[in-house]
C-alpha positions as CSV (number, residue, x, y, z in Angstrom):
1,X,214.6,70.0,102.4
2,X,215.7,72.8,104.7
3,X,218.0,75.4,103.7
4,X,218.9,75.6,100.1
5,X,219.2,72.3,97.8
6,X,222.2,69.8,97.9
7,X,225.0,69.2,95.2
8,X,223.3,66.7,94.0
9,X,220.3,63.9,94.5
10,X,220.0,60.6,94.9
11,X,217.6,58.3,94.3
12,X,218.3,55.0,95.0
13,X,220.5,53.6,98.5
14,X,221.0,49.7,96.9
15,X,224.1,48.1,97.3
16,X,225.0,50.5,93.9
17,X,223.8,53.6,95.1
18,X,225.4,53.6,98.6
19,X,228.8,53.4,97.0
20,X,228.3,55.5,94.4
21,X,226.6,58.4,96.7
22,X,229.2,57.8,99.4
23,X,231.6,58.3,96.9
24,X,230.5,61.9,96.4
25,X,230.0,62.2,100.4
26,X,233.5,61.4,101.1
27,X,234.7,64.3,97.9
28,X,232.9,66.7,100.3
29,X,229.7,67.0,98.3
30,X,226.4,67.4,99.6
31,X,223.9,65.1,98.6
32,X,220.6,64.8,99.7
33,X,219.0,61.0,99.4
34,X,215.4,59.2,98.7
35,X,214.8,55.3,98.7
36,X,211.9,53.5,98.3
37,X,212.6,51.9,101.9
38,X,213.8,54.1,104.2
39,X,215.9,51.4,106.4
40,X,218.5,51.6,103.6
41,X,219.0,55.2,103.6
42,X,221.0,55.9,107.0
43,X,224.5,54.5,106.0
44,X,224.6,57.6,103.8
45,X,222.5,59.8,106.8
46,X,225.5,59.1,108.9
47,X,228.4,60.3,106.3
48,X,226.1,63.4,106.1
49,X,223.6,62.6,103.6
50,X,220.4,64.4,103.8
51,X,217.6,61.9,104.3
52,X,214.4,63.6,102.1
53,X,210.7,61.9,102.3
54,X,209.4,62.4,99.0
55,X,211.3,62.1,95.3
56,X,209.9,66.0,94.4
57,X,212.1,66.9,97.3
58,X,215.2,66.1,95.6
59,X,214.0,68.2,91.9
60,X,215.8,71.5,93.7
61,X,218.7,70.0,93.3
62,X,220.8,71.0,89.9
63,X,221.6,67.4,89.8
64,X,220.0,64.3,90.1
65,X,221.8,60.4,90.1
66,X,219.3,57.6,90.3
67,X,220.2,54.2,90.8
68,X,217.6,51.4,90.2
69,X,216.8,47.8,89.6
70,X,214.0,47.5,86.7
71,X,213.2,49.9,83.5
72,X,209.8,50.3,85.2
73,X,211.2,51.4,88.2
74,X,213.5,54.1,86.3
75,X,209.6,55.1,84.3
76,X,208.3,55.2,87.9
77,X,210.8,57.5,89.4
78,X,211.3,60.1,86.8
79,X,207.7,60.3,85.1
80,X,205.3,59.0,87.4
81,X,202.7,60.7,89.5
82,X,205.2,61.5,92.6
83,X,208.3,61.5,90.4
84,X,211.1,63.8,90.1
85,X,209.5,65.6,86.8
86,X,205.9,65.7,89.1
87,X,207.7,69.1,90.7
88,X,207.6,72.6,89.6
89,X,211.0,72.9,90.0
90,X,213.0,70.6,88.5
91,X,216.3,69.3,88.3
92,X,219.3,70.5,85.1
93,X,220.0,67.2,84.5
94,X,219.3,63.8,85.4
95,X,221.6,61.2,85.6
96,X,220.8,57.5,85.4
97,X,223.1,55.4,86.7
98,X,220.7,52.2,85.8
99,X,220.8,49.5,83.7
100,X,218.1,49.1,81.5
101,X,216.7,48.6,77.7
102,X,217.5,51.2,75.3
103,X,213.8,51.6,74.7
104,X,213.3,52.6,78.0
105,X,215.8,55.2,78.2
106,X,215.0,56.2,75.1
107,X,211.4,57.2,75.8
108,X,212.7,58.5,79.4
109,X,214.8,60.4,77.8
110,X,211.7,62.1,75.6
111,X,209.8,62.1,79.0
112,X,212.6,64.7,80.6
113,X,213.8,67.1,76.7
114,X,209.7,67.3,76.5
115,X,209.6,68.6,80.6
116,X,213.3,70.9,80.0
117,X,214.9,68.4,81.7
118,X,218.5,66.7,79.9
119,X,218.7,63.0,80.4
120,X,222.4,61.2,80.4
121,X,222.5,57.6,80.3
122,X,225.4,56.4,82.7
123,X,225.5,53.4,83.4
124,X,228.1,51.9,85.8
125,X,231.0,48.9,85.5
126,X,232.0,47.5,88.7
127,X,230.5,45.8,92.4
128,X,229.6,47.7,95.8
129,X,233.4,46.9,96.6
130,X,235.3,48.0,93.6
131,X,233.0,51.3,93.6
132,X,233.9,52.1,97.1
133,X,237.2,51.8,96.4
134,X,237.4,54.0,93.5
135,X,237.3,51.3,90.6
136,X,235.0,51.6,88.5
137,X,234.2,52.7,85.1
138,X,231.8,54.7,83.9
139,X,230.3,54.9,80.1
140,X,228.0,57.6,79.8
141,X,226.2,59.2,76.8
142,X,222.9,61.8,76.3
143,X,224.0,65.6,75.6
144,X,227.3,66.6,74.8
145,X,226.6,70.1,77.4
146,X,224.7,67.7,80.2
147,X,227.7,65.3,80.1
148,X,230.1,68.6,80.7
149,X,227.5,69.2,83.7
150,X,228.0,65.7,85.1
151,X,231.4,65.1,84.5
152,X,233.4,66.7,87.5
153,X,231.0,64.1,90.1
154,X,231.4,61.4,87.8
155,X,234.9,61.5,87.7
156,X,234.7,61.1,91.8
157,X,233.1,58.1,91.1
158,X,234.8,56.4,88.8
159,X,238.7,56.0,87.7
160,X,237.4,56.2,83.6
161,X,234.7,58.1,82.4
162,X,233.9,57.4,78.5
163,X,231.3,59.7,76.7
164,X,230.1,57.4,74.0
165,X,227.3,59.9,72.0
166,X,224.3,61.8,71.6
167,X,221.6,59.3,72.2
168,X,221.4,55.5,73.9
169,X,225.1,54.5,73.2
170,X,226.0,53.6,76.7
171,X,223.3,51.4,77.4
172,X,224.7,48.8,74.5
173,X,227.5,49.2,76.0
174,X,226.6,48.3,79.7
175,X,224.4,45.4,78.3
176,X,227.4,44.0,76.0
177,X,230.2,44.5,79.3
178,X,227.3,42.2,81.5
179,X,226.8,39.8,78.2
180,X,230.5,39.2,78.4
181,X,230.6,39.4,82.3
182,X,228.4,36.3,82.2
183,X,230.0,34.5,79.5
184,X,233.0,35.0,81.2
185,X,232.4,33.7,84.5
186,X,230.1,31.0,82.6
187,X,233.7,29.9,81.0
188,X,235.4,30.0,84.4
189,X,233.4,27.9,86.3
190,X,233.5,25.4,83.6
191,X,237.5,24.9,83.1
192,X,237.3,24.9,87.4
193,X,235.2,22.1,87.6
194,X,237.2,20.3,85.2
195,X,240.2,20.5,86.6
196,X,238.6,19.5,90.2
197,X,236.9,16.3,88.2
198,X,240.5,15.4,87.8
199,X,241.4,15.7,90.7
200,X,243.3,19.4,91.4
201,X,242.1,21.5,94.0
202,X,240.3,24.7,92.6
203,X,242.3,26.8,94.7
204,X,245.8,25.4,93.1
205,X,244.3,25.9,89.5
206,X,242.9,29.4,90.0
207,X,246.5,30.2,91.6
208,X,248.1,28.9,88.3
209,X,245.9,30.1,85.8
210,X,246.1,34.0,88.1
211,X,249.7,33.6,87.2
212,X,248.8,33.6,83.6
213,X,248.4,35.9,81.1
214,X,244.9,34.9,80.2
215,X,243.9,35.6,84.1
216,X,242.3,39.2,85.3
217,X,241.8,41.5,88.2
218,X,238.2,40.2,88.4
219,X,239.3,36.7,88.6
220,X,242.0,37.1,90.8
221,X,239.8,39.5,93.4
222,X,237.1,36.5,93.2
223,X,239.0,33.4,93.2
224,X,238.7,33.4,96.9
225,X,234.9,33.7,96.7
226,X,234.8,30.6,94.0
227,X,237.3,28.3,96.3
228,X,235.2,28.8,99.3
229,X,231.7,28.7,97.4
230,X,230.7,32.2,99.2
231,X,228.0,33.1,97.1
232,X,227.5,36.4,99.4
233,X,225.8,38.6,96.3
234,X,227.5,41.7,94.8
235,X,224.9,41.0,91.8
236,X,222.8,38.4,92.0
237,X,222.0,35.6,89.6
238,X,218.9,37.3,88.9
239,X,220.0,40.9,87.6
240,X,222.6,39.2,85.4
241,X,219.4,37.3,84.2
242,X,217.6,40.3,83.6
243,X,220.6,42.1,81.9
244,X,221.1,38.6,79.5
245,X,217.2,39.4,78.4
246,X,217.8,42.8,77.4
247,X,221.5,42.3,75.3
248,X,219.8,39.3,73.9
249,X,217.1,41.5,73.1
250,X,219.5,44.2,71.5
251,X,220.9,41.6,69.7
252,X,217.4,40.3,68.1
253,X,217.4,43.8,66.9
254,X,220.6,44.6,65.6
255,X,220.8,41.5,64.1
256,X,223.5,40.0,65.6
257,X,223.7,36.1,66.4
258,X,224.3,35.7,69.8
259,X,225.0,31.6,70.6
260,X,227.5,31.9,73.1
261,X,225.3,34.1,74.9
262,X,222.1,32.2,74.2
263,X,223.4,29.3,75.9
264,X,224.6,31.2,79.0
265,X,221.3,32.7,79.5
266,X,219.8,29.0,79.9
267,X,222.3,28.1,82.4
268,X,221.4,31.0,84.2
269,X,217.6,30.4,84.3
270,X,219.3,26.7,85.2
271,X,220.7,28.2,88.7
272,X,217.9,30.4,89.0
273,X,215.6,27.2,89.1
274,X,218.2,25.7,91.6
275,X,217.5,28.0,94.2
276,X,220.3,30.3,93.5
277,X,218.3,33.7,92.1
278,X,219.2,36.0,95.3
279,X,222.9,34.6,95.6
280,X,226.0,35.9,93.8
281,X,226.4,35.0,89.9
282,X,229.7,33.6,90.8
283,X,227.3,30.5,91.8
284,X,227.0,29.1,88.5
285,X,229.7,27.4,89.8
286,X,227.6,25.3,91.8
287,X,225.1,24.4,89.1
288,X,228.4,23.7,86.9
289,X,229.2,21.2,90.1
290,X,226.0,19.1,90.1
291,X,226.3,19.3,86.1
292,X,229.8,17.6,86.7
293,X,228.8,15.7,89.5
294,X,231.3,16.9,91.7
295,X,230.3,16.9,95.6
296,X,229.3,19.3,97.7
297,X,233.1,21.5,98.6
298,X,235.9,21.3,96.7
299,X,238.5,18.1,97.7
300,X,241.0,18.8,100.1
C-alpha cells in the first residue's frame, strides 16, 4: 500500500463482506481490501476502497475484519504461509467476522495471542440487504480490551452489538441463531404448503399469518421471495448446511439432544440433492412442494 495504512482491512469482498466493508466506507473510514478473486473487489474500489494484492499488505493496518466461507479458509488466511500473521508487522487486532467451529477459532485464536496478535470472534446476524441497510446484529466475544478496540466500527456496522465473553462464546451463539434460522424457515414452508394443499393462495396465508403476532420482520421482508419462488440466494442452502454440521456438532459435545434440528439437517441435504445447493435456503420450500405434491407455482 502507498502512503500510510488504512482504518482498517478487509479480507473477504463476498456478498457478507461488501456490505459490511461498505458499511465502514460510507462512515468515512478508510479501508483497504484483499479477495481471493480480484473481480469481486471493485464495488468497494469504487466507494474508495483501496484494492491491495497480497493479504501481508493489509497487517499495517491496526485493524483487520475478515469475512470468509469455511474454517479452513479462516486457518488459511490468518496462519498460513502468505497470511496476515506471515508479515513483520502485524495487525492490533483481528476481527473475524466468519462463521465457523469453535475449535477452529479456538486454535486461531492461539495461532494470533502466540504471534501478539488479539483475536475477537464476531460473528454477524443478518443478509447482504439487511447489512447494507444498517440491520444487523452483531455478537462478538475474545478480549475484553480488543473488543473496546473494535467496538466504535462495529457499531457502524451493526444496530446491536453484544460482547458475550472472554473466549469462543459468540460462535455458539451464531451457530444456535442459524440452527433456529433453519428450523424456522423449515416450519414456514411446511404450514405454507399446507394451507396451499387446501387450496389458499400462499400469498393470502402469509398476508394473514404477517398480521399475526406469531409473524416477524424476517417473514414479512421474505414472504414476497416465498410467493414468487425467487430463490435469488442471500445464503445459500449449502452454508446453512454447513452451519447445521457444526451446531449439531456443538451439540454432540455439550450434550444437548438436538431432534428438531436433526431432522432439518436431512431435509436440507434433501434440497441439496435436488439441485438446490447454490439457491437461497428459502427453497426448502420447493422440496416441501414436491413432498406435498403440490405443482410447480402456487394456484392462482
Amino acid at each position: 500500500m502507498s502512503g500510510g495504512p488504512a482504518d482498517v482491512g478487509w479480507l473477504g469482498t463476498g456478498r457478507m463482506g461488501t456490505a459490511m466493508a461498505g458499511r465502514l466506507l460510507d462512515a468515512g473510514d478508510s479501508v483497504a481490501v484483499w479477495n481471493r478473486t480480484r473481480a469481486k473487489t471493485p464495488p468497494l474500489a469504487e466507494r474508495g476502497a483501496v484494492v491491495v494484492p497480497e493479504i501481508v499488505d493489509l497487517s499495517r493496518c491496526r485493524l483487520v475484519f475478515i469475512s470468509v466461507s469455511t474454517p479452513a479458509d479462516l486457518e488459511e488466511v490468518v496462519s498460513g504461509d502468505r497470511g496476515l500473521l506471515a508479515a513483520s508487522a502485524r495487525p492490533l487486532v483481528i476481527v473475524d467476522c466468519s462463521t465457523v467451529s469453535i475449535d477452529v477459532s479456538a486454535a486461531v485464536r492461539a495461532t494470533c495471542a502466540s504471534a501478539g496478535v488479539a483475536f475477537l470472534a464476531a460473528p454477524i446476524s443478518g443478509n447482504p440487504h439487511v447489512v447494507a441497510g444498517g440491520g444487523a446484529c452483531i455478537v462478538a466475544s475474545g478480549p475484553p480490551d480488543a473488543f473496546e478496540l473494535a467496538k466504535p466500527y462495529l457499531d457502524k456496522i451493526a444496530k446491536v452489538v453484544v460482547y458475550a465473553g472472554a473466549d469462543e462464546q459468540s460462535r455458539l451463539v451464531k451457530l444456535c441463531h442459524n440452527l433456529y434460522l433453519g428450523m424456522m424457515v423449515q416450519a414456514l414452508v411446511e404450514v405454507v404448503s399446507l394451507a396451499e394443499k387446501g387450496g389458499t393462495h400462499p400469498a393470502a396465508f402469509l398476508e394473514f399469518l404477517n398480521g399475526t403476532v406469531i409473524s416477524s420482520d424476517w417473514v414479512r421482508n421474505r414472504s414476497a421471495q416465498l410467493v414468487r419462488r425467487d430463490w435469488t440466494p442471500t445464503f445459500t442452502t449449502e452454508l446453512l448446511r454447513k452451519d447445521f454440521d457444526l451446531g449439531l456438532g456443538a451439540a454432540r459435545r455439550f450434550e444437548v439432544p438436538m431432534p428438531v434440528a436433526a431432522v432439518v439437517r436431512q431435509l436440507i441435504q434433501s434440497a441439496i440433492g435436488i439441485g438446490l445447493r447454490d439457491a437461497d435456503f428459502l427453497s426448502l420450500y420447493e422440496q416441501q412442494a414436491r413432498n406435498a405434491a403440490l405443482g410447480p407455482s402456487a394456484p392462482e
